[in-house]
LUMRO-914772 format. One line per field, with one value per residue (C-alpha): residue in one letter; residue number from 1; z, x, y. Coordinates in Angstrom, 1 decimal. Each point is the difference from the previous one (the first is absolute). Layout:
balo (A ...)
dovex (NUM ...)
zz (Z ...)
xx (X ...)
yy (Y ...)
END
This chain:
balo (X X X X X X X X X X X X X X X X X X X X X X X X X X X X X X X X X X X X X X X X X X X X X X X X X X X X X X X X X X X X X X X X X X X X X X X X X X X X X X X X X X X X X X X X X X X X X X X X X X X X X X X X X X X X X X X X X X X X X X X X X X X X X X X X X X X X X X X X X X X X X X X X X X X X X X X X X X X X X X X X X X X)
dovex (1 2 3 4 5 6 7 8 9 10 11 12 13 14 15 16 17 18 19 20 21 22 23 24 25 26 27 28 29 30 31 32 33 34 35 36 37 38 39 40 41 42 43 44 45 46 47 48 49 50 51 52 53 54 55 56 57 58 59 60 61 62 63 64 65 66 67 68 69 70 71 72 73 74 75 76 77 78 79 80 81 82 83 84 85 86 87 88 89 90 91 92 93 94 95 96 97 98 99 100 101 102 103 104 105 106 107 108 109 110 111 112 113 114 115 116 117 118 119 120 121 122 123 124 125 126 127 128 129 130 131 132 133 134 135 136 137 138 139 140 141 142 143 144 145 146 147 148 149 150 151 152 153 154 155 156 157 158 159 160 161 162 163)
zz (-269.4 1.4 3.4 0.4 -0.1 2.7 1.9 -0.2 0.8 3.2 0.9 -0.1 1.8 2.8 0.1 -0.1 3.0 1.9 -0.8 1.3 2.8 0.8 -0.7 2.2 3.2 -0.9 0.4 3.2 1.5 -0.3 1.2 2.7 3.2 1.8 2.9 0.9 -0.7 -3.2 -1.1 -3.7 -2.1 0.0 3.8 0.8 -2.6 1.9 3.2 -0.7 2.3 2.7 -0.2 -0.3 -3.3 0.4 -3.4 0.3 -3.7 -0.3 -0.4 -3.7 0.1 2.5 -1.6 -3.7 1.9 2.9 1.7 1.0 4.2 -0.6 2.4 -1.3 1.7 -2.1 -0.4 -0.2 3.2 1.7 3.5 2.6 1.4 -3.1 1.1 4.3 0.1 -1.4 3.1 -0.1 -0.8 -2.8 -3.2 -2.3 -3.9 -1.3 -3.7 -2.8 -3.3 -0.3 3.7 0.6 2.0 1.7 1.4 1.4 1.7 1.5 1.3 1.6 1.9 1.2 1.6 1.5 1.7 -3.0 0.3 -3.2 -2.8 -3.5 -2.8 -3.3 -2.7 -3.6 1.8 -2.1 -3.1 0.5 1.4 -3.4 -2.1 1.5 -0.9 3.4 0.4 1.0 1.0 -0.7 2.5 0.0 0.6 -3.8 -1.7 -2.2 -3.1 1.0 1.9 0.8 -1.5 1.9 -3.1 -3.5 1.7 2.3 -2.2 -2.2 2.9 -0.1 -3.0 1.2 0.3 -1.2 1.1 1.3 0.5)
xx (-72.8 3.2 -1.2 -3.2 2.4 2.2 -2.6 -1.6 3.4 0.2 -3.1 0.1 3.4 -2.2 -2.5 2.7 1.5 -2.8 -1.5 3.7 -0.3 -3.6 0.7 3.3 -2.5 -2.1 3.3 0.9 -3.0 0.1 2.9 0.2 -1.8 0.3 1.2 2.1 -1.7 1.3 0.6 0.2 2.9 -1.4 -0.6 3.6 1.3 -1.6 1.7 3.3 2.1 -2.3 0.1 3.0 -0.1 0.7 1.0 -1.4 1.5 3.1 3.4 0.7 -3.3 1.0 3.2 -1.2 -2.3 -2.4 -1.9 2.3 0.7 -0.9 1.5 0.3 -1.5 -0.2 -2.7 1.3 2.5 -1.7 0.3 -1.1 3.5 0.6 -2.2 0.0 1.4 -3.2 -2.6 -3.4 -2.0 1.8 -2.3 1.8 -1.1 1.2 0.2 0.7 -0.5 -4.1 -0.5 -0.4 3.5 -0.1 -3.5 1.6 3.2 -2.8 -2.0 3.1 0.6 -3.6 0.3 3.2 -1.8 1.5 -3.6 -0.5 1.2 -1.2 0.3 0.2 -2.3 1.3 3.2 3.2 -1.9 -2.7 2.7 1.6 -3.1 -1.1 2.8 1.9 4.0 1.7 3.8 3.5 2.5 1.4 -3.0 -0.3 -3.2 -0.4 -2.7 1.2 -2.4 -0.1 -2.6 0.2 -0.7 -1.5 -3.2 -0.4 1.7 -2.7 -1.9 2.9 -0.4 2.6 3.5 2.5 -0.9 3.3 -0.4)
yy (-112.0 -0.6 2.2 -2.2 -3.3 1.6 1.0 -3.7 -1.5 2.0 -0.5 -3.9 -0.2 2.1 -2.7 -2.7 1.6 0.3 -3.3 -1.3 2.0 -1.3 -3.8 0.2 1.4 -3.3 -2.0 1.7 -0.5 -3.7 0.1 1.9 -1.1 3.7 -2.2 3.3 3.6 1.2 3.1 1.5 1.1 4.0 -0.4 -1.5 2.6 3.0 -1.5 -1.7 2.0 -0.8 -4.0 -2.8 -1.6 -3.6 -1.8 -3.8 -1.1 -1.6 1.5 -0.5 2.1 2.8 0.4 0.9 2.7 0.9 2.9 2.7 -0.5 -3.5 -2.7 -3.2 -2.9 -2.8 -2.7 -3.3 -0.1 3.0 0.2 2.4 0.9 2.2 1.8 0.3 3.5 1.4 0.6 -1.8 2.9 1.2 0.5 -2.1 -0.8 -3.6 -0.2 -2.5 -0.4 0.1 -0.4 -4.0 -0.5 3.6 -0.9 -3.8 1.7 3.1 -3.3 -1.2 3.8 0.1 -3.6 1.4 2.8 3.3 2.3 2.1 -2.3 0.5 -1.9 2.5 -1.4 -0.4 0.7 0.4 -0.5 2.2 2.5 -0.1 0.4 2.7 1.7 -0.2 0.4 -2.9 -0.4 -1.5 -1.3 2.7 2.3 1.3 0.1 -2.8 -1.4 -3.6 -2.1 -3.6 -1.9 -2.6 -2.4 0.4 -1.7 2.5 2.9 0.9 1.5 2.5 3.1 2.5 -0.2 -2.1 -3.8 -2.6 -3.2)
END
């Protein structure tokens, strides 16, 4: 008896997991206008070394972690001279928390002539749910993720959420 209650335990946190992971694509795709091609977290994973990762949160965010070879860019005060050493062709990857600011600062590369910009979808957050490493300052693996706020926190289920 008490395998068959394991058993049913597991397999309802499998269905809670995926029905999360289904209703957070529903959310991301009214959010997300695909005003810059995006690209998906196993497809960035498979070709990290070959793309600059912009970060497009905030600071406070960046700080408690990011993607390994990240540079940060900001959202709020971005501004395109952070970012004039890197050549107009360069494939570069803007990422945020679920993709809503990455894909506004990509906008603002196109219309300033960047050619293979790509916004990654779910970004941080679906980075960290799938399992994903993420980073310290000081370029240590770390559980600790920014959650932005408890709003848009639930939407993460790995790692250890900051706020």
């Amino acid at each position: 008896m008490k395998k068959i209650i394991i058993i049913v335990l597991v397999l309802l946190q499998s269905f809670a997991s995926i029905a999360q992971s289904k209703s957070f694509d529903v959310l991301l795709r009214g959010l997300i206008k695909k005003t810059v091609p995006i690209i998906k977290v196993q497809e960035l994973k498979s070709k990290s070394a070959e793309v600059v990762l912009l970060d497009a949160r905030e600071l406070e965010e960046f700080e408690v972690s990011h993607l390994r070879n990240a540079r940060y860019v900001g959202f709020n005060n971005f501004s395109l001279e952070v970012i004039k050493d890197i050549p107009k062709t360069t494939p570069i990857v803007v990422y945020c928390s679920i993709g809503v600011r990455s894909e506004k600062i990509g906008e603002k590369l196109l219309a300033a002539g960047y050619t293979n910009v790509k916004n990654c979808y779910g970004s941080i957050f679906e980075w960290v749910n799938q399992g994903n490493e993420i980073v310290d300052m000081q370029n240590q693996p770390t559980k600790k993720i920014h959650a932005y706020n408890k709003k848009w926190g639930v939407w993460v289920n790995k790692g250890e959420k900051v706020y």
